[in-house]
Each structure stands twice: as C-alpha cells, then as structure tokens.
N, C-alpha and C positions, 0 to 999 in steps of 0.2 A: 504493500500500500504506500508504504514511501516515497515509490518510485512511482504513483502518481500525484503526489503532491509534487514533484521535482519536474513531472512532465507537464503540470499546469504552470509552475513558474516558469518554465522555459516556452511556452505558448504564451504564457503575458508578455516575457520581454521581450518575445519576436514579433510582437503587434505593430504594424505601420500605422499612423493616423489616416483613417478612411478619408479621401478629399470630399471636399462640401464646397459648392457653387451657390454662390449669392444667385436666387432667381431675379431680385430686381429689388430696388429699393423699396424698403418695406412701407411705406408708406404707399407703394404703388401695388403692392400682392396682398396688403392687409383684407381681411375679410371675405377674402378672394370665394370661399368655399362656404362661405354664413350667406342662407336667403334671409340677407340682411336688408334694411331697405332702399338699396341701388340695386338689388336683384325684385325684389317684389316690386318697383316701380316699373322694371323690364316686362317681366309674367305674371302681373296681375291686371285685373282691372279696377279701376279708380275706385269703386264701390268694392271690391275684396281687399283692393292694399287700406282703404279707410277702417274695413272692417277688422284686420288684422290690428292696426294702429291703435284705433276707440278699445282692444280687449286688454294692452296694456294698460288701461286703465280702467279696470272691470266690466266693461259693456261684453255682453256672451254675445259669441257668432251662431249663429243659425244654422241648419244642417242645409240647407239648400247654398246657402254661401262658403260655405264649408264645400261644397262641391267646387266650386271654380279655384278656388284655395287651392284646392289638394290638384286639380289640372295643374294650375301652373307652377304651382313646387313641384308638380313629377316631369314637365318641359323641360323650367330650368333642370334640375336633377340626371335626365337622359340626356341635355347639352353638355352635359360636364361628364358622361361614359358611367354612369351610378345602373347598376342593375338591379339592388335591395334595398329595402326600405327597412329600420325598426323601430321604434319607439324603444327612446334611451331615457332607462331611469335611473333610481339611486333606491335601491331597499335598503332594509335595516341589517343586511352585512358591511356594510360602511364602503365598499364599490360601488359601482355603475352594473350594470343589467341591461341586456338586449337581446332581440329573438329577430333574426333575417328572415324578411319575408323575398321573394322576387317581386318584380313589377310587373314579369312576363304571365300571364294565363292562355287558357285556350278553351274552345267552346264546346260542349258536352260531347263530343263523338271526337275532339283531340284536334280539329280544325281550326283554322283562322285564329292563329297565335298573334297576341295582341300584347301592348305595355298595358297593365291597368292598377289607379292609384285613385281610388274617390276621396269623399268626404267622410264616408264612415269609416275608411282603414287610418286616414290622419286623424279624425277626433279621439277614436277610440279602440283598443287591442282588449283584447282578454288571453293575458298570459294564465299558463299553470302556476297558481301561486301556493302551491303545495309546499315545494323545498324552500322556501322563503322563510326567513324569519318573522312571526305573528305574533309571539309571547300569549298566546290562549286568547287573541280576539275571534278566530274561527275554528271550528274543526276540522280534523285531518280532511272527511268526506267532505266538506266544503273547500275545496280545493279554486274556489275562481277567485284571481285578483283583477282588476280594470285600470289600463293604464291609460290614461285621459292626457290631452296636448295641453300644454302649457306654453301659449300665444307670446306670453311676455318674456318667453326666453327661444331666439329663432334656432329653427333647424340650422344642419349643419352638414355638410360633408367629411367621411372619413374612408380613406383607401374607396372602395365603390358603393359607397352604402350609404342611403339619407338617411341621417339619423334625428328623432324627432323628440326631444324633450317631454317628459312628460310627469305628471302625478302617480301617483299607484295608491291605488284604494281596493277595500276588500269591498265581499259583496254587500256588507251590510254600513259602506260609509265610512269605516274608520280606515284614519291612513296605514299606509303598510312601509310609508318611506320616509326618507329626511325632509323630502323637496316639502310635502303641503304643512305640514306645519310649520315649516318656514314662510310660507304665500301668509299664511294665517298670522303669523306674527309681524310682516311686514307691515301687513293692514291696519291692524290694532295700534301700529307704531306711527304708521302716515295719520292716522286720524286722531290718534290723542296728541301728535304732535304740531299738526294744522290749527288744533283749539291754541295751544297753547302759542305760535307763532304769531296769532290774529294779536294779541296784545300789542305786537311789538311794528306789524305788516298787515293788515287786511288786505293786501294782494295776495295773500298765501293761499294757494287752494290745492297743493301738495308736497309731503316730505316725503323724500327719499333716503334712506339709509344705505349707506355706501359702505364698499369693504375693501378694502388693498393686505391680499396677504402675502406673506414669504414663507417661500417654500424653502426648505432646507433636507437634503438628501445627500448621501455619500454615494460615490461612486467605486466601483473595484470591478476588475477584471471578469469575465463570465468562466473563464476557465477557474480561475481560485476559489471563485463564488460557489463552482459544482463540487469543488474537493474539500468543502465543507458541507458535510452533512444538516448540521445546525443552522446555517444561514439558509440552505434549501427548503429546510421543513420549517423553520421559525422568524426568519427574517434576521436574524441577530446572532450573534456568538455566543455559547452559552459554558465555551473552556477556552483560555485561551492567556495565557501572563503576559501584561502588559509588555510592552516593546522598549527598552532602555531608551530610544529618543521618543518622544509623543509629541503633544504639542507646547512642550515647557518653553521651547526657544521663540514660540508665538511668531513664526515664521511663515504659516501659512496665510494666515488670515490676509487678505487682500494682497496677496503676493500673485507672481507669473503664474498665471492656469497654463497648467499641464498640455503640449499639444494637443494630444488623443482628446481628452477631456473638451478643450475649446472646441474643434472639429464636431464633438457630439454637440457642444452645446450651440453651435451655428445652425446644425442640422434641426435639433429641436425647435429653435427660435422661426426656423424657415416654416414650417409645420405650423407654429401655435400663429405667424402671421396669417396663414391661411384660414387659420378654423377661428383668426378672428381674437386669441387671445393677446393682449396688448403687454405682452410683455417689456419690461426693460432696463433691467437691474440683473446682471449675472457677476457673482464673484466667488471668488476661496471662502470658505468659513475658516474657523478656525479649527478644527480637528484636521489630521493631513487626511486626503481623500473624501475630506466632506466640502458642498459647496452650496450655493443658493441663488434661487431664480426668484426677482419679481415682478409685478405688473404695476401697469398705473391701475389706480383704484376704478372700482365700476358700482352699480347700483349692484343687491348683497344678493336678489335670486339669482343675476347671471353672471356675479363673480363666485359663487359657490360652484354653478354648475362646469363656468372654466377652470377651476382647480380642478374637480373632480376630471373631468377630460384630460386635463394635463397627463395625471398622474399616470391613466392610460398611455396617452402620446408619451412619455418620457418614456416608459419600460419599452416600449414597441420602438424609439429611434434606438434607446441605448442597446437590443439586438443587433442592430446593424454595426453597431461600433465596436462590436462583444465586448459590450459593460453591461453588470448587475446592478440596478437601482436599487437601494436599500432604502427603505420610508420608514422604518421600526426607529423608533425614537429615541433609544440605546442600544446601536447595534457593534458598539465595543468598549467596553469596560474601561475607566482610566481616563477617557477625552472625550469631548463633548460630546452631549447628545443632538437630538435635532428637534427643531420647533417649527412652528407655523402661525410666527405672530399674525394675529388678526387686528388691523388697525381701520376702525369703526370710527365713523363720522354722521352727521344726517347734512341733507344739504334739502332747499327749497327750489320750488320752479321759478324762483324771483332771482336764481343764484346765489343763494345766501347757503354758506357755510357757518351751521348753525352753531359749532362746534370752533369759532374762528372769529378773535376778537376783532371790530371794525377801527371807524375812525371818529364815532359821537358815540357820547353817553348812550343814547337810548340801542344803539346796534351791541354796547358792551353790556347793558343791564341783560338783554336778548341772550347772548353769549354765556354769562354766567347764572342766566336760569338755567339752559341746559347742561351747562356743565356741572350745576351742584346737583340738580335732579338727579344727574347721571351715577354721580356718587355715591346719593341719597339711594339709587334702588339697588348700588351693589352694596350697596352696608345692608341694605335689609334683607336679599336674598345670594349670600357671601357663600352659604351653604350650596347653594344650590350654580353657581357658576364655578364653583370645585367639583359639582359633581357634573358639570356640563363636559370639562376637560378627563374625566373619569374614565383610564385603562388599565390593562394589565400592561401595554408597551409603557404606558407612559408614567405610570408610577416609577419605574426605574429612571424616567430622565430627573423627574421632578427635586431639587432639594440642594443641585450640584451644579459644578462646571457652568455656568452662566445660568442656567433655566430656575426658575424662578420656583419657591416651597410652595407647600400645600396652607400653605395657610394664605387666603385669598385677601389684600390688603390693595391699598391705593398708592401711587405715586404723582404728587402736581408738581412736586419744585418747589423750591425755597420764595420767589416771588409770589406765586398764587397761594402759597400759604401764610405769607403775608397780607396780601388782600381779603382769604377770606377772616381772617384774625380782626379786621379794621371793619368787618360788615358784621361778622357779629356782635359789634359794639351800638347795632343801630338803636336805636332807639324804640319803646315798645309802643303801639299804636301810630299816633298821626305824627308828621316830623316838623320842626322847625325850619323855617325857611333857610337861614343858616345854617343845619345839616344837611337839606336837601342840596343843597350849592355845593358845601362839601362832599357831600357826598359822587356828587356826577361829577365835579374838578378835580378833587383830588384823588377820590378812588376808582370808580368808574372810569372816569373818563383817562386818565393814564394807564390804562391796560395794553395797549398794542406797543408803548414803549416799556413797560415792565417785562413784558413776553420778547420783544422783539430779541434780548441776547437768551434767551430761555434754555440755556446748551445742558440744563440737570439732565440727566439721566443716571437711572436707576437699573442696572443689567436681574437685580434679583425680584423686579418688583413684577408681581403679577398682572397688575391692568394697572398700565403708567397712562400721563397726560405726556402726549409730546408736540405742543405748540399748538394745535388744531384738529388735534382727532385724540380715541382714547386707544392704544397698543392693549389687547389682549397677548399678555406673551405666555398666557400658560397653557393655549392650543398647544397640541403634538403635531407632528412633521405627516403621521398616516393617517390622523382625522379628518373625516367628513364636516366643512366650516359649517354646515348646516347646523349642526348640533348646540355649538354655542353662540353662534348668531342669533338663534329661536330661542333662547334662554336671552340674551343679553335683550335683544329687540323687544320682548314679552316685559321682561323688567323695568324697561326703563318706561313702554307703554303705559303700565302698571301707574307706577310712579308720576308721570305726567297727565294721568288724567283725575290723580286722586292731585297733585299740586293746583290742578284750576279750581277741582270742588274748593279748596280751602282759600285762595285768592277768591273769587266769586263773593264766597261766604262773607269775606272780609270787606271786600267792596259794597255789599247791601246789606250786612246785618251790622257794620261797623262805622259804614260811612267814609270809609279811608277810599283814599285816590289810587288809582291802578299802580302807580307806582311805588307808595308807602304800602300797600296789600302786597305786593311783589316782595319789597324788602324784608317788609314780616314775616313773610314765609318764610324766603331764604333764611333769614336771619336764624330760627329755628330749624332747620335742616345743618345748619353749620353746626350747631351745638350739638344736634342727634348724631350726628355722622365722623367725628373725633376718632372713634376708636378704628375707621377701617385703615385713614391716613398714616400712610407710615412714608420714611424718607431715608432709613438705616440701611444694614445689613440684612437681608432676610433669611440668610444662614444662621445668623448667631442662635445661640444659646438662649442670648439676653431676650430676643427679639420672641422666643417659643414661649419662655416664662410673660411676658409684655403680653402677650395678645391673648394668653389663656384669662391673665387678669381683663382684658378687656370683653371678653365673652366672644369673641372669634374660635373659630373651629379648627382643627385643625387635623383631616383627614389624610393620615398617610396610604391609606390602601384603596383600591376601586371598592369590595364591598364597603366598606364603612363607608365613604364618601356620598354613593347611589343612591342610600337610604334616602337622605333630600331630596330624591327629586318622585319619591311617593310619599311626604309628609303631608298632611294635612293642606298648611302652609302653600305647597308648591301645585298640588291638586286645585284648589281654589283659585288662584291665580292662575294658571292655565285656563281653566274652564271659563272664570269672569272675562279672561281676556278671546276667547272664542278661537281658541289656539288648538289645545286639545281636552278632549273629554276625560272622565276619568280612566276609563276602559285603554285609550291610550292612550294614558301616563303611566300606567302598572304594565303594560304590555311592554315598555320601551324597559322598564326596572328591568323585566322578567329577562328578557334581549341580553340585556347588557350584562347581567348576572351569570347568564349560562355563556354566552361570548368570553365572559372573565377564564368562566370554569377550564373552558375546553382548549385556551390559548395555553393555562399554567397545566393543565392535562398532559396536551403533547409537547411542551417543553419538559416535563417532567419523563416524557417515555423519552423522549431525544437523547437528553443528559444520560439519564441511564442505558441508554443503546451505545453511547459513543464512549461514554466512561469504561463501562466492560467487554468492548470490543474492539476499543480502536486504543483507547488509553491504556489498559492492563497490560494487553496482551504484549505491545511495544513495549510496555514498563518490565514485562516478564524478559523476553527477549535482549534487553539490555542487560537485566541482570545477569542472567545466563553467562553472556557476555563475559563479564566481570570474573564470576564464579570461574569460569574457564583459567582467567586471566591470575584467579588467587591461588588454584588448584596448579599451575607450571611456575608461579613462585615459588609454592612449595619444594616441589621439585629440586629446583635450582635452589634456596637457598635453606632449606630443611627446615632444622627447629627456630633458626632467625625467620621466619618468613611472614610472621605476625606483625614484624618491623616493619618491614618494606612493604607487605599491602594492609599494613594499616587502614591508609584511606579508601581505597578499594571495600574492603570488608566493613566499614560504616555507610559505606554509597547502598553498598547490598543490602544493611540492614533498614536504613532512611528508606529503600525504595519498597522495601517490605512493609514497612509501616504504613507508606500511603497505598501501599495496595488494597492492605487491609480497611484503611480507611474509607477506598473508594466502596469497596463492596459493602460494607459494615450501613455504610452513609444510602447507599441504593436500595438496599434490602429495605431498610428502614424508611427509606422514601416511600417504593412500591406497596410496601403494608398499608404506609396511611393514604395512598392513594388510591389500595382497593375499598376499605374505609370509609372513604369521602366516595366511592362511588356508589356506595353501599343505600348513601341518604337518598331520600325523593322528593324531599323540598329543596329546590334552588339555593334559597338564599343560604340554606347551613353547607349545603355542597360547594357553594362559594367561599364561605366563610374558612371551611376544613382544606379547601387548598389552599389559601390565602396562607392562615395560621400553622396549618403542620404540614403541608408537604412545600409547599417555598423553599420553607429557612432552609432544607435541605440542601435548595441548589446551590446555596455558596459555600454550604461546608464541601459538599462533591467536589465542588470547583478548588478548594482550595488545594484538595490533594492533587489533583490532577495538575491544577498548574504547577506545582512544587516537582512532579515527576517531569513537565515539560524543560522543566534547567535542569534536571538530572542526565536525561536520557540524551545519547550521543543523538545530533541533531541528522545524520543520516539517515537513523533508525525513525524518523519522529516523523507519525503520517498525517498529522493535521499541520493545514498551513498556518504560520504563524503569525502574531501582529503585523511584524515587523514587512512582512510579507504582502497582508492586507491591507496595510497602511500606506506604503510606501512605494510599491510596484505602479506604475504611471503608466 
C-alpha cells in the first residue's frame, strides 16, 4: 500500500497546469447562459416577459401564460444545443437535487418526434420524494414531493440541461427544502421592514435583503485525495500529525497562487460568468492549500441559490484540473478551518443602504434604527442563530485558528460603541430642544465621519459590524446560506415589527414626536442588548466565564445547540412570522439530528477501518523490522547487545503500546457505537454519539499519529500532511 501512496505523489508532481483561454471579457460573457432579462426580452412576449417580471414581486402567472413562458425558455434553450430540462432544487440534505427530463417526445405509435417543453412541465415536477429527507412530515407510502418554479430566481444553463429553480413541497404543503422558507422569510422581512422605513422615506414600497458571501475551500490533488480513504468517505482527515511547517510563517495568506490552482480558478471564474454568478475576489487563505472565492453581493434568494451552484460548478471544473475540492470545515487538524462569512445588508428601491450611514441626521437616525434592531433580535434569539450554524463538520472548526466560538456575541467597534453609550443617555419621554440639537449635531449627525476610518475588526467575533452590513462569520464553508439567512431575516423581521408597535404606541398614547418615540425606543434596546456586545478575545477563558454571567449560551456540540430551534420561543416566532409551521420546525430538528448521527457514525467506522488496517498492520511491519534488526545484534554483539539496541528495543516497545492503544480505543468505540445504535429516539442516539463515541476519535488519533513519527516513512501508507498541504 505504500507504494500507492508514493504513486499518487508522483502523479501530483507530474501535473502540468491545464491551459484556460479567456472566452472574452467578462463583462461581455456574463450571464451569457441565465434567461436573464436580455434573453426573455429576445423569446418572450411583452405580456410573458411583464408576466415573469410582476412575479418577482408576488403577482402568480397563470397557466395559460405559463405556456408561452415555457415556449420561449425551450427556443432560447434549443438555440444554445440544451436537450434536458430539470427542475433544480435544494432539499434538506444540504445539496442541490435534479431529475433530467429530454425535451424530445414522440407520438403514440413512436412517430413525429418532436422538442416539447409546456407550461405545466416549467410550473411544476412531481419528483419521488421518498429518499429525501422529511423528518416524519409524511409517510414512507406517501412518497410524492412537488417541485414548483420559482420566477424570482431565473433559469439557467448547465453543460446541456435547462435547469429551472424551484420550491419542493410535500403533498400536504409543508416545505421539504431550504429554498421556501427562505421566500417566507424574505417576505416577512420586506414588509416589516417597509413599515418601519416609511418613518424615515414614504417612497419606500420595498426592502430587499442582500447577501455577499465567501467561500472558502482547500484544494489538493485528486490523486492524494483517492489515497486517503478518510477524505473519500468523510471529506476531512481523520489521522494524520501535523506537518512540522503549517501555517506558522503566515506565508500563504494573500501570497503567489499556485499555477495549477490559478489555471483552475480562471476556469471556474469563466463558468460562474456564464451561469451569471458575479464573482470577484479570488485569493490564498491562510492555511497552505486553502483558498477563497467571492462575489459582489446580490438580493439573498439568488445569492443562496449561486452559492449553492457554485459549489456544484467548483467540484465538476476542479475534475478537469484533477483537484479535490474539500468544503468540510476542518479538513486538517492544526491550520485553519474554513468558513462562509455571510455578510447581510437590507437595501430599498429608493437605493438606500439601510444598513449605511448617510450625510443628514435624519438618513443617520434611519441607519441606526436598523442597526440597533439588528442587535436587538440577535441578543434575543442568540440561541437560536448558534443553532442556525449547527454541525457535526462545523463544530470542529468553531473555537480556533481565526473562526469565531460558540458563544454567539456582537462586534460594532470602539466608535459605534461610543455612540451608542451617548444615546442611551437620552432622555426619558419628550426632549428639550437643546438635546434635540445635540443630539442630531453632535451624535447623529457625525456618524459617517466616526465610521469613515472604522478599520476594528474583530477575526473571533461571530456576527461583527463592518462599516455597512453585519458579517455572519460563524457560517461553515459546506452550509447551505439558506439556513441562517431564514433564521437571521425571520429575527430581525420579528424584531422590526414588534419596534413600530412600541414607537406607534408612543407617538399616540404619549404624544411624543416620531423622533423623540424613535429615541425612546432605541434608547431602551441599548440598555436591553449590553450583554450580547463584546469587543475582546472570544477565545479566552475570561470571555467563557463573562458571558455565562451574562446569560449567553454557550453550545459547544450540534445536539445541544438544535434544541433552540424547537423551543417554544423559536416555534412561535417562526409560525407569527408565517415562515414555518410547527410541523416544520420539528421536522428540520429531526433532519439535523439524525444528519448529526450518521456523519459521526461513519466517521466513527472510517477511523476504525483505517486504524486497524492501514495503521497497525504498517505499525506491525515496522516492528518486525526492528525485531529482525535486534535479533542480528545479538548475534554480533552477544550478551552486550542490550547496549547497542537499546533504542531499537524501546521503539519496539513504544510501538507496542500504541498498538494496543489503537485497538483497546476501537473496541471501545465500536461497543458504544453499537449502543447508540441500539436507541430509537433521535435525539438520545445523537446525544450517545456526541458524548461517548467522539471522545474516542482523538484518543485513536493520538496513537496513531504517534506510530506515524515512528514508523520508517517508506513503510507508511497514508499520505501525509506535509504531502497534502504542500504538493501544488
């Protein structure tokens, strides 16, 4: 086996960079492949491209116009060489999902072959939604799901296939995917956030919620990638001693990209212009062989859905280049993990960057309504956007190496927490004309110069401010952004539309002026919301003992964290916000919980297949080795020969040890993992891998990696860090 670890690094170093040709400036190929709207103005008519246009903004198309629709996305489509057609979703395994149809038919006796693509095969599919994750919203025998078109995010071309965005719902209405409860939380978010904008703009008549995320992934050789078993079946390394250089000398980060690497990532870039994804930010991270691609920001349904594509298009260009995209969020021990900050903004049809101080008072007071609301709903539901970020990849990035703890906290910067320090001094009810002056002069209205050098940043803080949007940085690198979008957007709706009840109130039960009612509120939100603001170290020690005093939570595991998001609490607010039902909010618990189970499951058989097959048996073999080597000491040097292989005969003894260790460590795994199979309720079957078969995996690890410095490195059939890190 050795000697294919040795025939995979000699296929990595004999890699040439695959060449890649600029098809044409990108601004001229963008979208090339989106029936975007300079393709619907081509093949539609005035009354279907109107009708496509009016549904991004809730008006439903008809099935009769849904017919000319569907003609002219299958024109364009056939003018571009497309022969299939699917409806592309996102179910609850946190992928994408597609079923090829042809366009081609023929007529009942096999005659007059024809392209055919109506208005009922675009509005709506009925996949088998049997193997789909449902968490008990239907039964087995009820196997139908419907996957319905979703207008407000356009089709797309990929390799010869229209691919048509869509919903997934079961037969009786509840979603079965990421996408609709995100449409539902978008909503809730546009319309509590247009009341609340009228104060400041009565031109407002819609918010939009925007996202710009970064993707972060490592790259490594497809040959190294096969000659671990571990990254094959789990995405990550699960033995393996760190590499004597990593990234201490912080060399990689925004340094020369690798050729091969740039070459892949020119290729991708050409791709994601086609399909329309705006990317534009590609650099080194900091781990060696990890790097990061971004986009400019878009509205949050169809920057979800271009991630989710991405991640697709990245695995399928990095074949061509034979490189393994790795997306598991710790996929090597010792150096960074990888993340997918989501940085969340709302912006209006007026241009107003809601989230972005202006140049008068009255566009700053606007400003830091939203931005304290924003605060305001993650102090009150802290619990439950930990358990939005909530995996089994991702617990292991969470706590280390730049990524931000589980304890869910705020970062604004030394200025903004100045300001809001000087607002909660306002005064209580109606204001003096002299504090109203001061107030819009001297606080308010200096904002855009307070912000203007705003360079704080915070690398461990979970959701920072940085200048004009808020950074979720405790997404993981392989989650679906759906998931804490629809948690962040639901919250903060929440929260902005319980803020007007109480401005309202205040303006007619108290007789105070919209502005003084404004202040008052803030003013109270600044005092309630103390304990989420932090600006320190989120690693310390100091900071774990800090926030337990402040009643913050602090879930280190995916089960424990989950529980949130079936409390009471998180069910009402879902349901008030017409987001999800209760039926799915326990179905998604249920998902996540056995998703947990079966991830530490087969990491747990992997470990143990590789430990006692791949790790012993090498470990035995070396010994041998040795033994051979102490037995012709003897020999030659007789009753001295205790001397002379001294260290020899401690190697043999040390590697005896972790042999025993490894087995002693696996057995004891395998029990409590039959154990925990044993249960039939989820959450304790979660729980029992979580708490007793884990801890297992790094005691395994440890003998293991202690045999890999033992054992003569010819003999040694896994490839190593230094191997995986470092081969270009």
């Amino acid at each position: 086996m050795s000697t294919f670890r040795f025939q995979a690094l000699q296929r990595a170093t004999d890699r040439k960079p695959v060449e890649v040709e600029e098809l044409d400036r990108k601004s001229a190929i963008f979208g090339t492949n989106v029936f975007g709207d300079k393709a619907m103005r081509q093949f539609l008519t005035p009354d279907a491209y109107k009708a496509v246009k009016d549904a991004a903004n809730g008006t439903k198309i008809d099935r009769k116009m849904a017919e000319y629709i569907a003609l002219g996305m299958k024109e364009w489509a056939l003018s571009k060489g497309v022969t299939h057609y699917t409806h592309w979703f996102q179910p609850l395994t946190g992928t994408t999902a597609e079923k090829h149809d042809a366009f081609f038919e023929t007529s009942f006796d096999g005659s007059d072959p024809v392209e055919k693509f109506g208005g009922s095969q675009l509005v709506q599919q009925e996949p088998d939604a049997s193997s789909f994750p449902n968490g008990g919203i239907r039964n087995t025998f009820e196997a139908r799901g419907y996957t319905a078109w979703d207008p407000t995010s356009p089709a797309f071309i990929f390799g010869t296939t229209l691919c048509i965005p869509t919903v997934f719902v079961s037969y009786t209405g509840e979603a079965l995917d990421n996408k609709t409860p995100l449409l539902r939380a978008l909503h809730a978010i546009d319309s509590a956030a247009i009341d609340v904008a009228k104060y400041f703009d009565k031109n407002v008549k819609k918010v939009t919620p925007t996202l710009g995320w970064e993707q972060e992934y490592f790259l490594i050789d497809s040959a190294l990638a096969t000659s671990r078993p571990d990254i094959l079946a789990t995405g990550r390394t699960l033995l393996g001693h760190t590499s004597a250089k990593g990234q201490q000398l912080e060399d990689h980060y925004f340094g020369s990209i690798p050729t091969r690497v740039l070459q892949y990532m020119r290729d991708l870039e050409n791709e994601c212009m086609l399909l329309g994804i705006p990317v534009k930010t590609r650099h080194n991270e900091v781990a060696p062989n990890q790097f990061e691609l971004a986009p400019i920001f878009e509205e949050t349904n169809l920057a979800v859905d271009h991630n989710s594509l991405l991640m697709d298009v990245m695995q399928k260009v990095a074949e061509r280049h034979d490189f393994k995209v790795l997306f598991h969020e710790k996929p090597f021990k010792g150096v960074n993990g990888s993340g997918k900050h989501n940085n969340w903004s709302l912006a209006t049809d007026t241009g107003v960057n809601l989230l972005s101080p202006g140049k008068t008072p009255m566009s700053n007071l606007q400003f830091l309504t939203f931005f304290i609301n924003t605060i305001k709903a993650v102090h009150d539901y802290e619990e439950l956007m930990r358990a939005s970020i909530a995996s089994a990849s991702n617990d292991h990035r969470l706590g280390a190496n730049e990524a931000p703890p589980a304890i869910i906290s705020v970062f604004i910067g030394q200025q903004l927490t100045k300001v809001l320090a000087e607002l909660e001094g306002v005064s209580k009810g109606k204001l003096s004309p002299e504090e109203k002056t001061d107030l819009k002069l001297n606080v308010v209205g200096k904002l855009p110069d307070v912000l203007l050098d705003n360079t704080d940043r915070n690398r461990t803080s979970p959701f920072a401010f940085t200048g004009n949007k808020f950074e979720f940085r405790a997404v993981g690198s392989s989650a679906n952004c759906a998931v804490s979008m629809t948690t962040l957007n639901t919250i903060v709706a929440k929260q902005l539309k319980d803020f007007k009840i109480e401005v309202d109130a205040l303006i007619e039960k108290k007789d105070l002026k919209k502005d003084e009612a404004i202040f008052n509120v803030l003013r109270e939100y600044i005092k309630q919301t103390k304990a989420i603001l932090f600006e320190g170290d989120g690693y310390s020690e100091a900071w774990e003992k800090e926030a337990k005093k402040r009643g913050l939570s602090n879930h280190k595991t995916t089960p424990e964290a989950l529980k949130a998001k079936v409390s009471k609490k998180a069910i009402e607010l879902f349901s008030e916000m017409g987001v999800m039902n209760h039926v799915e909010v326990e179905s998604r618990y249920e998902i996540e919980l056995e998703e947990y189970m079966k991830k530490i499951q087969i990491e747990g058989r992997v470990l143990g297949d590789i430990a006692r097959n791949h790790v012993v048996p090498t470990a035995i073999r070396y010994q041998n080795v040795l033994i051979e080597n102490v037995k012709g000491l003897k020999e030659i040097f007789g009753k001295d020969f205790e001397k002379v292989s001294k260290e020899q005969i401690g190697m043999i003894k040390e590697i005896s040890e972790h042999i025993e260790g490894i087995n002693t460590k696996v057995e004891k795994m395998t029990e409590e993992r039959k154990k925990a199979n044993a249960l039939s309720d989820t959450e304790k079957m979660a729980a029992a891998y979580c708490d007793k078969v884990k801890p297992y995996f790094e005691e395994i690890r440890y003998h293991a990696d202690k045999l890999e410095l033992l054992v003569d490195d010819e003999l040694w059939t896994l490839t190593k860090y230094r191997e995986l890190l470092f081969t270009k």
